[in-house]
C-alpha positions in Angstrom: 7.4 -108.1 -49.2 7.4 -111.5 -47.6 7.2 -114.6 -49.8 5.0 -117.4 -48.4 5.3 -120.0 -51.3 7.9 -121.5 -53.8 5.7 -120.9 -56.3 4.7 -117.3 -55.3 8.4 -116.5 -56.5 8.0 -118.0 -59.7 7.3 -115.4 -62.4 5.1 -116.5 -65.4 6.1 -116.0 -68.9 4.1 -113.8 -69.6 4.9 -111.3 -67.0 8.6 -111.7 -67.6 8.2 -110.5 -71.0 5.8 -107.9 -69.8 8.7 -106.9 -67.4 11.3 -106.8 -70.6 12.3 -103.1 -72.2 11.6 -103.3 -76.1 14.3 -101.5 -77.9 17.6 -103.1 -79.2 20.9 -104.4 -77.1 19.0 -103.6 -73.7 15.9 -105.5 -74.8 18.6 -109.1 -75.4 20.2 -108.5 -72.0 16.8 -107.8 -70.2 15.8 -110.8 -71.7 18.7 -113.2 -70.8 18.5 -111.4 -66.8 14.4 -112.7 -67.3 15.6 -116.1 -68.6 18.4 -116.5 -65.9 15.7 -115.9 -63.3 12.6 -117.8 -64.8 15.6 -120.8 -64.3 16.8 -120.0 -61.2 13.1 -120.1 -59.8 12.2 -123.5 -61.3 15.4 -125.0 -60.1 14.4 -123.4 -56.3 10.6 -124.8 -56.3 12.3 -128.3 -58.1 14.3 -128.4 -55.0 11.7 -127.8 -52.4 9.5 -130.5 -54.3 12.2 -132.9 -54.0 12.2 -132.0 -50.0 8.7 -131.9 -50.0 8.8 -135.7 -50.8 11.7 -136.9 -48.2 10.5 -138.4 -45.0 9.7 -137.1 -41.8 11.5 -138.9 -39.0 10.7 -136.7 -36.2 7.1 -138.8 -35.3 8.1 -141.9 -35.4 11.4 -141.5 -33.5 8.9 -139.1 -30.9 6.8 -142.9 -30.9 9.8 -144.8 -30.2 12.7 -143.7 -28.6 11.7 -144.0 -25.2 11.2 -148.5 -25.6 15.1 -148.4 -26.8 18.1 -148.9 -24.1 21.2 -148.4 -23.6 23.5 -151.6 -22.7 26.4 -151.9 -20.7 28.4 -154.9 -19.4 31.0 -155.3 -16.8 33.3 -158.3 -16.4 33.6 -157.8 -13.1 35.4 -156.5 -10.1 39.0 -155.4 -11.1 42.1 -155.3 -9.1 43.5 -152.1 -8.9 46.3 -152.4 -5.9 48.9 -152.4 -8.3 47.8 -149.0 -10.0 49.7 -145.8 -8.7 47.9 -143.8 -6.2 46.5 -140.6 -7.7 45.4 -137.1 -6.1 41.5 -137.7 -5.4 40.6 -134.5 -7.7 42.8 -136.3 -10.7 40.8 -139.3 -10.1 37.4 -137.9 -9.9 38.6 -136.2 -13.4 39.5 -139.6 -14.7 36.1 -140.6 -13.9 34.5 -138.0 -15.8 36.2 -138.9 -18.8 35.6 -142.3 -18.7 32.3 -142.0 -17.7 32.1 -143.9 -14.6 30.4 -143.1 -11.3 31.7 -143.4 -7.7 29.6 -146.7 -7.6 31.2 -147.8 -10.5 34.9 -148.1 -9.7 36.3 -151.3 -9.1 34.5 -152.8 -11.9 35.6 -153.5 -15.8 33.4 -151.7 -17.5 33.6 -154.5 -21.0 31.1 -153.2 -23.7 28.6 -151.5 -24.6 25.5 -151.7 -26.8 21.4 -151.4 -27.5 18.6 -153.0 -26.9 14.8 -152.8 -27.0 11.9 -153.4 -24.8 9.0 -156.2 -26.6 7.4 -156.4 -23.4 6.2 -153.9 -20.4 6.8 -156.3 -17.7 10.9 -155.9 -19.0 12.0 -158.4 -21.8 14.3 -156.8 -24.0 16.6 -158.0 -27.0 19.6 -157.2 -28.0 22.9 -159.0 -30.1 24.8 -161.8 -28.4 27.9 -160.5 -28.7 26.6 -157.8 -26.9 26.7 -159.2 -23.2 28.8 -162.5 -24.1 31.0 -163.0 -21.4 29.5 -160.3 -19.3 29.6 -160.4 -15.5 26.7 -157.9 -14.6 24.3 -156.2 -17.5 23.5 -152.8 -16.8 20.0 -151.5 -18.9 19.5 -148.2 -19.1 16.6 -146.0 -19.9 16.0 -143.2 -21.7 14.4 -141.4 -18.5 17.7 -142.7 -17.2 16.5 -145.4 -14.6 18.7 -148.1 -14.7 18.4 -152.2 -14.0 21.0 -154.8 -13.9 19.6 -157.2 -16.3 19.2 -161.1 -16.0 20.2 -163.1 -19.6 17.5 -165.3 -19.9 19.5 -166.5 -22.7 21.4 -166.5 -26.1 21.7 -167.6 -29.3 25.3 -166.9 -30.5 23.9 -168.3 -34.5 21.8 -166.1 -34.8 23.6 -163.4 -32.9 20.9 -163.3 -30.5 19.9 -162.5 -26.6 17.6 -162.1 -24.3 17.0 -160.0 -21.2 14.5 -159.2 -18.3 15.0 -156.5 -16.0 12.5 -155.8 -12.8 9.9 -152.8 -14.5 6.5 -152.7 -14.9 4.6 -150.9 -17.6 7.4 -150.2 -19.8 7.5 -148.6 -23.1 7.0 -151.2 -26.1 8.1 -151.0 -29.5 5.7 -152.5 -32.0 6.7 -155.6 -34.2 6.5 -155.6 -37.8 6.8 -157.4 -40.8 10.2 -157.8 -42.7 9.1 -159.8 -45.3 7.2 -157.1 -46.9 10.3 -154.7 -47.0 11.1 -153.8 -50.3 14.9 -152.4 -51.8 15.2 -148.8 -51.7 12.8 -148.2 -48.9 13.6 -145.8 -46.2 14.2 -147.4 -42.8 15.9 -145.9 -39.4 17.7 -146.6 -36.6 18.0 -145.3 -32.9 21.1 -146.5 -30.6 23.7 -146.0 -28.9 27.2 -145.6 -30.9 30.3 -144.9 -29.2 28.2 -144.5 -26.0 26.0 -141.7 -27.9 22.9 -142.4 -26.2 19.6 -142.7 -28.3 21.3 -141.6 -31.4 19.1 -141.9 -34.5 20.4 -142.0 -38.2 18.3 -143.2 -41.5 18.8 -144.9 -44.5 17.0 -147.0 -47.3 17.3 -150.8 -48.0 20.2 -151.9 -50.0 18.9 -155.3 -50.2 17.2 -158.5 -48.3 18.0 -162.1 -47.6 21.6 -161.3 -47.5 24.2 -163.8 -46.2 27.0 -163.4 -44.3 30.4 -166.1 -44.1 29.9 -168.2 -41.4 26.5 -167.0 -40.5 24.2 -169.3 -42.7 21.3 -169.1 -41.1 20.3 -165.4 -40.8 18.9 -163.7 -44.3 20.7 -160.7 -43.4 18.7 -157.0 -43.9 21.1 -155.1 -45.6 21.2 -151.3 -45.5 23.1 -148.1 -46.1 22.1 -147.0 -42.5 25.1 -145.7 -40.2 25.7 -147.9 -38.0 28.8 -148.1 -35.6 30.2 -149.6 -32.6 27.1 -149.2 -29.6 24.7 -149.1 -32.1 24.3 -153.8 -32.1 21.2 -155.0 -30.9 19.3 -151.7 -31.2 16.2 -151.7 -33.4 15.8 -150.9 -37.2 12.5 -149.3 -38.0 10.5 -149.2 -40.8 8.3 -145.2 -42.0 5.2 -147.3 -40.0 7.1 -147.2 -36.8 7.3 -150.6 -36.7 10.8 -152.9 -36.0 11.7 -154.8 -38.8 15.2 -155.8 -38.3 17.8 -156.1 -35.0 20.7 -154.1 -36.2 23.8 -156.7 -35.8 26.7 -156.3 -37.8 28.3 -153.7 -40.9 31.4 -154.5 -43.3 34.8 -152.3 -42.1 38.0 -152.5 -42.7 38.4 -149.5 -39.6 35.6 -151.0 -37.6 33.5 -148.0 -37.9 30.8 -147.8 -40.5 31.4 -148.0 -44.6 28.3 -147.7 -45.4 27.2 -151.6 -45.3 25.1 -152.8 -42.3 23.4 -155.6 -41.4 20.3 -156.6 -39.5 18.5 -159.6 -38.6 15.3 -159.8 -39.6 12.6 -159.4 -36.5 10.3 -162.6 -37.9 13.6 -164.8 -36.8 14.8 -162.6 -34.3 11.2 -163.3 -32.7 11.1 -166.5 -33.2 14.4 -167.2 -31.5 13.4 -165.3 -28.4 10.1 -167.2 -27.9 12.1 -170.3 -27.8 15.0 -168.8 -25.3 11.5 -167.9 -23.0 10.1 -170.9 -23.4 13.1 -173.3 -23.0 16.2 -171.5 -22.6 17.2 -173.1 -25.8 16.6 -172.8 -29.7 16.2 -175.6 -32.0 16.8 -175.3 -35.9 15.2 -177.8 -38.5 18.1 -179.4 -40.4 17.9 -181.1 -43.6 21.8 -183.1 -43.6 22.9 -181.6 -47.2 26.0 -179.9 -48.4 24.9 -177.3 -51.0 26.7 -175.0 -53.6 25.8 -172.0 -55.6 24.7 -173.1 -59.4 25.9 -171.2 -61.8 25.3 -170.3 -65.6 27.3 -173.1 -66.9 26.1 -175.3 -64.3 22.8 -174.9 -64.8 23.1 -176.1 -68.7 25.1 -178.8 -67.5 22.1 -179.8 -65.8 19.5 -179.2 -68.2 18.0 -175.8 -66.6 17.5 -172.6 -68.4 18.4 -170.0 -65.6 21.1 -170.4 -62.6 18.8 -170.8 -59.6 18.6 -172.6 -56.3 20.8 -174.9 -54.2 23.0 -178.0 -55.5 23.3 -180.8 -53.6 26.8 -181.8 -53.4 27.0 -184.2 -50.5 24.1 -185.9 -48.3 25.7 -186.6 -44.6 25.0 -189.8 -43.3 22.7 -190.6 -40.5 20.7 -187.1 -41.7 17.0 -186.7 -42.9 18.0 -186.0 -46.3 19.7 -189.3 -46.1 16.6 -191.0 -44.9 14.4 -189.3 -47.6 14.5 -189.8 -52.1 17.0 -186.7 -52.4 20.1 -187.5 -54.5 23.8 -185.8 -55.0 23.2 -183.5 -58.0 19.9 -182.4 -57.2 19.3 -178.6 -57.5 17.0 -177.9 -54.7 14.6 -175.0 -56.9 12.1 -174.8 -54.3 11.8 -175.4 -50.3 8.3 -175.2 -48.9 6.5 -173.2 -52.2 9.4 -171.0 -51.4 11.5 -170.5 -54.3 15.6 -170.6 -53.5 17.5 -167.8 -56.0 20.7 -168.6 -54.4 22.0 -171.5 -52.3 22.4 -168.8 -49.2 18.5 -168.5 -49.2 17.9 -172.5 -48.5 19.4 -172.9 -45.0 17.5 -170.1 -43.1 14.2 -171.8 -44.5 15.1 -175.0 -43.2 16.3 -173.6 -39.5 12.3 -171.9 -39.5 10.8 -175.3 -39.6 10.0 -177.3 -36.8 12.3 -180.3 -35.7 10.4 -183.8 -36.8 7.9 -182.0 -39.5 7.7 -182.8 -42.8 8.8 -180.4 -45.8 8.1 -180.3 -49.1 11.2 -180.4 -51.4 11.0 -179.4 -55.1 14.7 -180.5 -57.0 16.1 -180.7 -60.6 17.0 -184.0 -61.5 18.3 -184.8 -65.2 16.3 -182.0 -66.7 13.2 -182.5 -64.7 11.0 -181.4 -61.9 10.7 -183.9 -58.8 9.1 -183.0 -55.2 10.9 -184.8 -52.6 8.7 -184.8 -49.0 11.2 -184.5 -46.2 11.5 -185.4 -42.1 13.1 -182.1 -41.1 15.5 -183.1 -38.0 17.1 -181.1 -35.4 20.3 -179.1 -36.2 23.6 -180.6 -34.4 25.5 -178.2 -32.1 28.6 -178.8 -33.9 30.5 -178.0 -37.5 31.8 -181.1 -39.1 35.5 -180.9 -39.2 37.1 -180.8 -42.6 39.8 -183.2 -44.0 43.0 -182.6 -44.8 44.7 -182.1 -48.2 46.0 -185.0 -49.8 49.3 -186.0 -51.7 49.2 -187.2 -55.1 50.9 -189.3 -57.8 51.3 -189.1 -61.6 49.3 -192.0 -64.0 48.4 -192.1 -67.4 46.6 -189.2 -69.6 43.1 -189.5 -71.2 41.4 -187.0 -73.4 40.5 -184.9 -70.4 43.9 -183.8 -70.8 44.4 -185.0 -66.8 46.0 -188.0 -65.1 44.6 -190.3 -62.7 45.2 -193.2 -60.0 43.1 -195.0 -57.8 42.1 -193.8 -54.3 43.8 -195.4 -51.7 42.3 -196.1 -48.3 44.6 -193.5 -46.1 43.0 -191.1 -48.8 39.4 -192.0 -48.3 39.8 -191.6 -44.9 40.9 -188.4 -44.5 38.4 -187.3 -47.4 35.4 -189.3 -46.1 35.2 -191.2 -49.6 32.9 -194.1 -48.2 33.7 -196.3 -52.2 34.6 -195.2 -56.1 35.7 -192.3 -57.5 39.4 -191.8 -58.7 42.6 -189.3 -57.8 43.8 -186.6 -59.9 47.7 -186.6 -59.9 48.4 -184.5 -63.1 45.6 -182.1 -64.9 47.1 -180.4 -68.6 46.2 -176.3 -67.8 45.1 -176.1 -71.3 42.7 -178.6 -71.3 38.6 -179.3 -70.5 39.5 -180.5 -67.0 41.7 -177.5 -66.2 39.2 -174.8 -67.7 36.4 -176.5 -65.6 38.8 -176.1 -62.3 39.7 -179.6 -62.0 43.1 -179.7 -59.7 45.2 -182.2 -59.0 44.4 -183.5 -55.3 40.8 -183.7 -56.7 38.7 -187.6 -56.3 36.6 -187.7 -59.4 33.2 -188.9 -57.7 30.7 -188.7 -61.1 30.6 -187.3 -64.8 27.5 -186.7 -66.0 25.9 -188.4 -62.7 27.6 -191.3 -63.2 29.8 -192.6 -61.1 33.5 -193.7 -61.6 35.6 -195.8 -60.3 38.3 -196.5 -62.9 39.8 -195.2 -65.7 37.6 -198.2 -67.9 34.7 -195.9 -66.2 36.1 -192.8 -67.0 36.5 -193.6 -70.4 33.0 -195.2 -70.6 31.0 -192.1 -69.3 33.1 -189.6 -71.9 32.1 -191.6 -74.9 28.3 -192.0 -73.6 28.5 -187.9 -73.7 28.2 -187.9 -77.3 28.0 -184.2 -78.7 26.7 -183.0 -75.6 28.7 -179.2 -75.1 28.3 -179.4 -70.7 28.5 -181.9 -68.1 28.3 -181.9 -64.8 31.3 -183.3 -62.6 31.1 -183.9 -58.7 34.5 -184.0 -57.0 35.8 -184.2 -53.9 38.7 -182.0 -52.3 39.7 -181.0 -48.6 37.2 -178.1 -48.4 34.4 -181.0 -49.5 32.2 -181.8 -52.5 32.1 -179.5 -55.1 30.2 -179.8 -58.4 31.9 -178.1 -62.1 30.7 -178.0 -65.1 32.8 -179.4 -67.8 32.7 -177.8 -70.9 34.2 -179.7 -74.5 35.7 -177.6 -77.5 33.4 -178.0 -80.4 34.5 -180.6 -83.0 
């Protein structure tokens, strides 16, 4: 007899025991064959419940699919006079393999990636590094009609291009909203890897606002999604159908997936392709700060009970911060009503505002709360470039258990010390200036937020510390400022 139901297989306790012979050693086994069942039935419905609640991908990728692309680039034509001549039916075999058409030869076929449609008159986005250096673009469809795209342009910060090809009334994926995506929700993907057209795998959130080295200004969407070469610039999707995030980038050490990948979120994404549109260019608000993480000991130093937001290390000159109240040793808590849990979160925030507007600024500053209105300016197109590292001499001890000199004028230079501070030639491993990560090579800018110039100074600001346990310390050293906490043995 066919079963229709999970639970139709389930037999009640009652009828197991009804089922169950009565007299002795038969009766136990019956009744351990009943018990085995009963579990093997709740473990089977169990199961099926747990199914019952995983999602259903099948609509939304139905919805979808046909507004993603494939991408191709070609460098250009390619001169192959030198190659050996072949029999035509090895070469057409050739072909096959690599996927090339008649049309095609001649040409360096460079990359490949995705990409999806926004617009039904043809604008589609996809990952910089996608068509970088690219001679021709080549979008194709899923019904397989292809375009050679124009680059309206890119963003190589934020990873980001833009394309229009020549169609008219072409399948649009809708936008959503990635600030509402929470950790652990399910979200999918639909690409291209290793030329696997329209290939869709799924995932959940592993976490949000996530940054990368080098790439300060994207709050990366992190996920366990497979993602693999082909699969950049094609769209992540949320259970609503709805693109939340461009997928861009995963952690490898093979370059093919390790469960880590990376998407930018569509809000930015969005935002920088209005302004490629508009302008062919994108402008980022910049605030003129070098920040660092705070950490536990940090944060006492400073008077705070939990490790949150962004210290100020260093304020560039000619910057707005320079032209507004904000101070070295601030701890920049919140940026717009938007609180800052790590220093990572703050520059993203600041790239969203507009050049030449103000923001509102909430810092730390000796154990209080300050707001700080600043003129956000326009990001520069260039890094600073860092100095170089710096010899150093012995010169007398001091309870620090370190030795210092004053800073000679080669020395400022090359560490962009404008006046004060003094050089660390010798630092004891087994004392307070060691444990805080003092080194020698380090310019001793402040203790405590006060500033010192000598070793009269130095001296000065330790006996003004009292009983105090933490202090902070802002030094200078060839990879910048860099605030410690130093920490005294109790007396």
């Amino acid at each position: 007899m066919a079963v229709s139901t999970a639970a139709s297989v389930l037999p009640s306790e009652s009828s197991v025991l009804a089922l169950a012979p009565v007299s002795g050693a038969s009766s136990g086994m019956a009744r351990l064959c009943a018990g085995l069942v009963l579990l093997a039935g709740l473990a089977f419905a169990t199961e099926s419940r747990a199914l019952e609640g995983l999602p259903d991908f099948t609509d939304l990728v139905q919805r979808n699919h046909e507004a993603v692309v494939n991408i191709s680039t070609r460098a250009g034509a390619v001169d192959r006079s030198d190659e050996p001549e072949l029999d035509e039916s090895v070469e057409d075999l050739i072909r096959r393999y690599r996927g090339e058409s008649q049309q095609e030869r001649g040409f360096d076929t460079r990359a490949q990636g995705s990409g999806f449609i926004i617009s039904s008159d043809g604008y589609v986005l996809t990952n910089n590094h996608v068509v970088e250096g690219a001679g021709e673009v080549v979008v194709r469809l899923h019904d397989r009609r292809q375009y050679v795209a124009e680059v309206v342009g890119t963003d190589p910060r934020s990873d980001m291009a833009v394309l229009k090809i020549d169609g008219e009334q072409l399948p649009v994926v809708t936008i959503g909203d990635s600030n509402q995506l929470e950790v652990g929700e399910w979200v999918l993907a639909i690409g291209s890897p290793f030329g696997f057209d329209f290939s869709v795998t799924a995932g959940i959130v592993s976490a949000t606002g996530r940054a990368l080295p080098n790439e300060s200004y994207v709050p990366f969407i992190q996920t366990d999604v497979a993602i693999n070469p082909g699969n950049s610039g094609g769209p992540l999707f949320n259970l609503d159908g709805d693109v939340i995030g461009i997928n861009s980038q995963i952690y490898s050490r093979t370059g093919s997936f390790m469960g880590l990948s990376f998407a930018i979120p569509i809000e930015m994404a969005m935002d920088v392709a209005a302004q490629i549109q508009e302008s062919g260019t994108v402008r980022r608000g910049w605030l003129g700060v070098i920040i660092q993480e705070v950490t536990m000991d940090l944060a006492e130093s400073f008077g705070m009970r939990s490790a949150h937001g962004a210290l100020v290390a260093n304020i560039l000159d000619n910057s707005p911060a320079s032209d507004s109240d904000l101070r070295v040793g601030d701890v920049i808590t919140h940026f717009e009503g938007r609180k800052i849990e790590r220093s990572s979160g703050l520059p993203p925030l600041v790239g969203r505002v507009p050049v030449n507007s103000d923001a509102s600024v909430t810092v730390v500053r000796e154990g209080e709360e300050i707001e700080v209105i600043v003129n956000i300016g326009e990001l520069p197109g260039s890094d600073p470039v860092r100095p170089a590292s710096l010899p150093a001499r012995p010169s007398d001890s001091n309870q620090l258990a370190l030795s210092i000199e004053p800073v000679d004028e080669p020395t400022r230079e090359r560490l962009g010390v404008d006046r004060g501070g003094v050089m660390v030639s010798e630092v004891d491993e087994d004392g307070p200036a060691a444990r805080a990560g003092i080194v020698a090579g380090d310019v001793i800018l402040t203790i405590d937020n006060t500033s010192v110039d000598s070793q009269s100074d130095l001296d000065g600001v330790l006996e003004s510390i009292g009983d105090r346990a933490s202090v902070p310390v802002l030094v200078q050293r060839e990879t910048g400022p860099e605030w410690l906490a130093l920490k005294f043995d109790d007396n």
